[in-house]
C-alpha positions in Angstrom: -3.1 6.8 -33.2 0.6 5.4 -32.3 3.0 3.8 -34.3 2.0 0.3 -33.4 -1.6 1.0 -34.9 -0.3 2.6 -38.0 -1.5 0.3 -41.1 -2.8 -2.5 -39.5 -6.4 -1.1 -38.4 -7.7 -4.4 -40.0 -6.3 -6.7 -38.5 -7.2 -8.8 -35.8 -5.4 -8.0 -32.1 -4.5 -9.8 -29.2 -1.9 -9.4 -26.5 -1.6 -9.7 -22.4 -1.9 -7.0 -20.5 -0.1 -6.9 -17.0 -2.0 -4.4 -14.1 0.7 -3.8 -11.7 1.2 -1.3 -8.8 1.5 -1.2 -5.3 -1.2 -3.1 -2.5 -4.7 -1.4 -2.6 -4.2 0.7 -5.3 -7.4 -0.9 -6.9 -5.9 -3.2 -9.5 -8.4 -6.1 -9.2 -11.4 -3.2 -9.7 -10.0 -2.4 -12.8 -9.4 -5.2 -14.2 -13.1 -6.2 -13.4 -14.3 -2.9 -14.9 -12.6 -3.6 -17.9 -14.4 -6.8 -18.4 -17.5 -5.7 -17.2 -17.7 -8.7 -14.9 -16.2 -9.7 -11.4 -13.2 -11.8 -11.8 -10.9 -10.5 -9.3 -12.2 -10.6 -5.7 -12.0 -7.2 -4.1 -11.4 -5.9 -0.3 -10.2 -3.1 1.4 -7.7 -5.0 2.6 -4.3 -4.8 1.3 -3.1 -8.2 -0.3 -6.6 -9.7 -1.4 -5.1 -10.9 -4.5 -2.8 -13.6 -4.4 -2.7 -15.5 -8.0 -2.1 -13.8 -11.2 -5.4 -13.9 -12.4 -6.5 -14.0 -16.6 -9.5 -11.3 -17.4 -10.4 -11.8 -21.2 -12.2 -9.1 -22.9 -13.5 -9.7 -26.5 -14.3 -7.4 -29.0 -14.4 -7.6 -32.8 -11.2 -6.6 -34.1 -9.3 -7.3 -30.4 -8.9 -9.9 -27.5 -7.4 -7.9 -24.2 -5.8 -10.5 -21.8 -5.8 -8.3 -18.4 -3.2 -9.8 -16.3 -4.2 -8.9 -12.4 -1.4 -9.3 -10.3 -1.1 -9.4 -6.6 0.2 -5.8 -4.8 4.1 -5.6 -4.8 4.8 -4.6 -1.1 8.5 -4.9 0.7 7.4 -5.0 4.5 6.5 -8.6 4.8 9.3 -11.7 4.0 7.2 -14.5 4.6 7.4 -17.1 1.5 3.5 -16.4 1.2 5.0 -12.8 0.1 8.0 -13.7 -1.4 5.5 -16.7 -4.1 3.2 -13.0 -4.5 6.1 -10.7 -5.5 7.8 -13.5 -7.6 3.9 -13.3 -9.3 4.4 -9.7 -10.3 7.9 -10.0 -11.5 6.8 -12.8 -13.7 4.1 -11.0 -15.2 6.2 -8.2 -15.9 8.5 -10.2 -18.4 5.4 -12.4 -20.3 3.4 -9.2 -21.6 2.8 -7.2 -24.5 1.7 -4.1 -22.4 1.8 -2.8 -18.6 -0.6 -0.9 -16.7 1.4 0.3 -14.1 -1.9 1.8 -11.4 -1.4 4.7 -9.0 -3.3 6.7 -7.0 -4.0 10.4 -7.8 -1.5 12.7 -5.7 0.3 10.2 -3.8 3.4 8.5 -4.6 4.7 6.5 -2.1 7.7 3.6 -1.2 5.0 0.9 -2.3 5.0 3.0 -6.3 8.8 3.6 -6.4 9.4 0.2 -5.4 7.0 -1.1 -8.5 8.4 1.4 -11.1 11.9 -0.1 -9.9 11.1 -3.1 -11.2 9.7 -1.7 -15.0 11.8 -3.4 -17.6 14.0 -1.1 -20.0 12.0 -2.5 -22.6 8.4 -2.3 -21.6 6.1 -0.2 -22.8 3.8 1.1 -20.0 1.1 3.5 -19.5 0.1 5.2 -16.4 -2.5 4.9 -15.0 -3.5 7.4 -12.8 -6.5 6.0 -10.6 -8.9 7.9 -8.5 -8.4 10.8 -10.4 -12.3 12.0 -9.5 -11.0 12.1 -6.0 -8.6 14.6 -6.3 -9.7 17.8 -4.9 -7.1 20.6 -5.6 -7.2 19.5 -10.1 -3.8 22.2 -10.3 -1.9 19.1 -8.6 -2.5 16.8 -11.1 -0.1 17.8 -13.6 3.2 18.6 -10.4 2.0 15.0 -9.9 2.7 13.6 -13.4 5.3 15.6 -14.2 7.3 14.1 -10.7 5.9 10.8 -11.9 7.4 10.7 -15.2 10.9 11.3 -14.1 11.1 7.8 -12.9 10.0 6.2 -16.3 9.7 6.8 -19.0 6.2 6.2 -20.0 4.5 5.6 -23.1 0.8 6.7 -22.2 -0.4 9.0 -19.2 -4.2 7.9 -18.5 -6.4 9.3 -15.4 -9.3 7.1 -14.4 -11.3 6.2 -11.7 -11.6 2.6 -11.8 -14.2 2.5 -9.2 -16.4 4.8 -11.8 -15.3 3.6 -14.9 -14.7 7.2 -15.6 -12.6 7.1 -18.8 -11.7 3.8 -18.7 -12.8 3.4 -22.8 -9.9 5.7 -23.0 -7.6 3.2 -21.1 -9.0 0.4 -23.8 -8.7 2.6 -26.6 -5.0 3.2 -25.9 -4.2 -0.3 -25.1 -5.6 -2.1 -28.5 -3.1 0.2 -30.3 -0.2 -2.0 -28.6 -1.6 -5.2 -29.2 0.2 -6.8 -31.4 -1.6 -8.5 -34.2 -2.8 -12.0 -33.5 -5.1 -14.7 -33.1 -7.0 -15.1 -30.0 -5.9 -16.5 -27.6 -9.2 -17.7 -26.0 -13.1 -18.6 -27.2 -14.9 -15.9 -27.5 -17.3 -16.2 -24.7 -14.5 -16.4 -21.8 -13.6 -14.1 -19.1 -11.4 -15.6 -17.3 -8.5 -18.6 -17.7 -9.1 -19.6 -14.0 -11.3 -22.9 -13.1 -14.8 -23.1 -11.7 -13.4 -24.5 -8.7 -10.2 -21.6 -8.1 -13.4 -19.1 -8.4 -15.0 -20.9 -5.9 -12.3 -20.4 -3.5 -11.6 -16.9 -4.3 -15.1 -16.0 -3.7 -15.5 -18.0 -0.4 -11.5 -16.2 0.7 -13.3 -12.3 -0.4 -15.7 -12.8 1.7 -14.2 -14.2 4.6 -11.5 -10.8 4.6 -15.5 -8.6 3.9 -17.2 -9.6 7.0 -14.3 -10.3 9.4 -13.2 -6.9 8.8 -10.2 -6.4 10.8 -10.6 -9.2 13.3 -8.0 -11.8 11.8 -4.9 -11.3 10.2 -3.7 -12.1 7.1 -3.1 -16.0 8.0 -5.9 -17.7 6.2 -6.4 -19.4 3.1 -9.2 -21.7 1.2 -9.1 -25.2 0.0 -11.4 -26.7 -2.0 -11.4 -30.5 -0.8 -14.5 -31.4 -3.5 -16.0 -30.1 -6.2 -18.6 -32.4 -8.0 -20.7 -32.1 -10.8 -24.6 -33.1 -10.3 -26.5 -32.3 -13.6 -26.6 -28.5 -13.7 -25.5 -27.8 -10.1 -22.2 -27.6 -8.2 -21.9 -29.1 -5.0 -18.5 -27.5 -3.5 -17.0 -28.7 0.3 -14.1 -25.7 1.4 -11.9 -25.7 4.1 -10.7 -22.6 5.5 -7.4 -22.7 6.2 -6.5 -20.7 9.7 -2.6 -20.3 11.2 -3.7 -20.5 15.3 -6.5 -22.8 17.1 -7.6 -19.1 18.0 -8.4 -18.2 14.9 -10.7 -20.9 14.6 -13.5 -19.7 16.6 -12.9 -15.8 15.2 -14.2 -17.4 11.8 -17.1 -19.4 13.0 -18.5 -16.9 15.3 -21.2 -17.0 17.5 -23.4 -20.5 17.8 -21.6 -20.5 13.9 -23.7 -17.5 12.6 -20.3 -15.8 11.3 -19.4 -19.2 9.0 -22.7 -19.6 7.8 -23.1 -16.1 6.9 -19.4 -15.7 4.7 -20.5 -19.0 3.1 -24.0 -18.0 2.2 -22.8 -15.2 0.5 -20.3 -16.7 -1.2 -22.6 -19.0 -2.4 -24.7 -16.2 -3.7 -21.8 -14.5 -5.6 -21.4 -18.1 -7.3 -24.5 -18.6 -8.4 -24.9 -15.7 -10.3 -21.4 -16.3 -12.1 -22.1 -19.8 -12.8 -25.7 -19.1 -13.5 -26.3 -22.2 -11.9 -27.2 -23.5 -8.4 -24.2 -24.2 -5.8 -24.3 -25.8 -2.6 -21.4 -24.7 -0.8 -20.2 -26.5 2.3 -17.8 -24.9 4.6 -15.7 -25.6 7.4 -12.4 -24.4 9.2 -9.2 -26.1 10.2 -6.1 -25.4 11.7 -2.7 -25.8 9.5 0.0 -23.5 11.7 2.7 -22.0 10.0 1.1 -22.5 6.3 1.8 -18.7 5.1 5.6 -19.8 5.4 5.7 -23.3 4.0 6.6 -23.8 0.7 5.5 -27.2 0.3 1.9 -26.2 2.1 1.6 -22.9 -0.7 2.2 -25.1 -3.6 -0.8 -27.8 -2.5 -3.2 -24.5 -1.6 -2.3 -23.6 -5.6 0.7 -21.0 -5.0 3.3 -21.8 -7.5 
């Protein structure tokens, strides 16, 4: 037990949660492990999330708030990347508690660069992902000890997020620095997002799954109409492309690629909504959109 549990056991806990750390480090898998549900899409790709995304966990005596942020990286300066790193930094300053996520062994730029940016005040634990992967264990503790002399850190946990291997641990730890609260949200909720921002999210994971490393990062999803018929969303996207050449990378052969992204997309959405979707899908070309502020903040960067 820590000092912020001490004498408070019955009360009632609730607090935000900030997951932090460098690109594809596999924030947006824990923070659906955690919940137990998919909230934050997930790719291989560096830079699959964008938004700072709400994942609400509720238990009886606590409400976690995971915070999933996109990956703090230095190499790119287009205002895309500049809206995505302004994201983390503002996460960092709203929350009770920081997950700051690396990966077992390695310490790189990307993790300096995140610790660097750790408040005085914070209180953070580390979290030491893909621990199960390590081969030689007798580097684990060289590791956190090298670690620790950039921060000082309130909690040293090793997971594997992709496992859930002692992730219960991770939770544990956390509810001790909640602070003691109301919730914050019903219940029954997973996520602060819309219907309609999931929608796009899932329709944008898929496109980065199946077009593996065929286009590059300038692409986006807008979602031009989503209507309400009884039970059953009927959902018309755009994907948003930088070049003309892009255009024909997405729809693919006779339009087999398209239909296939939004098919399982549709899929995806179906099972979170439990309800029936029709998804209609179509690409256009808006050059230059990954540096325009005034394009970002109508495709829902702020």
């Amino acid at each position: 037990m820590n000092e912020h549990s001490a004498g408070t056991d019955d009360a009632f806990r609730c607090g935000l949660v900030a997951i932090v750390g460098r690109p594809n480090v596999g924030k947006s898998t824990l923070s659906n492990r955690l919940v137990g549900q998919k909230i934050s899409i997930v790719s291989r790709k560096a830079q699959t999330t964008r938004h700072r995304i709400h994942a609400v966990l509720t238990e009886p005596d606590a409400q976690f708030v995971f915070v999933d942020t996109p990956g703090f990286q230095r190499q790119h300066g287009s205002a895309l990347n500049r809206v995505m790193n302004r994201t983390v930094t503002q996460a960092l300053a709203d929350v009770d508690l920081v997950f700051l996520l690396v990966e077992a062994g390695r310490l790189s730029d990307g993790d300096r660069a995140v610790i660097g940016l750790l408040p005085d005040a914070a209180r953070v634990v580390l979290v030491i992902n893909k621990a199960d992967r390590l081969r030689d264990k007798t580097r684990l503790l060289p590791y956190i000890d090298e670690v620790q002399g950039l921060y000082p850190f309130a909690e040293i946990v090793p997971i594997s997020a992709e496992k859930g291997d002692n992730v219960d641990r991770l939770l544990e730890v956390a509810r001790g620095y909640l602070p003691v609260a109301e919730p914050m949200f019903d219940e029954d909720a997973i996520t602060d997002r819309s219907e309609r921002f999931m929608a796009s999210e899932f329709l944008r994971e898929k496109l980065f799954r199946l077009l593996g490393d065929e286009l590059p990062y300038g692409m986006a999803v807008e979602i031009e109409k989503y209507e309400l018929e009884g039970t059953m969303r009927r959902i018309h996207a755009a994907v948003i492309v930088d070049k003309p050449g892009h255009k024909g990378i997405v729809i693919g052969r006779n339009g087999e690629k398209l239909k296939r992204i939004a098919s399982d997309a549709r899929r995806e959405l179906e099972h979170l909504l439990e309800a029936k979707v029709f998804l209609e899908v179509w690409v256009k070309v808006r050059s230059g959109w990954s540096d325009d502020e005034r394009a970002l903040k109508s495709l829902g960067y702020e």
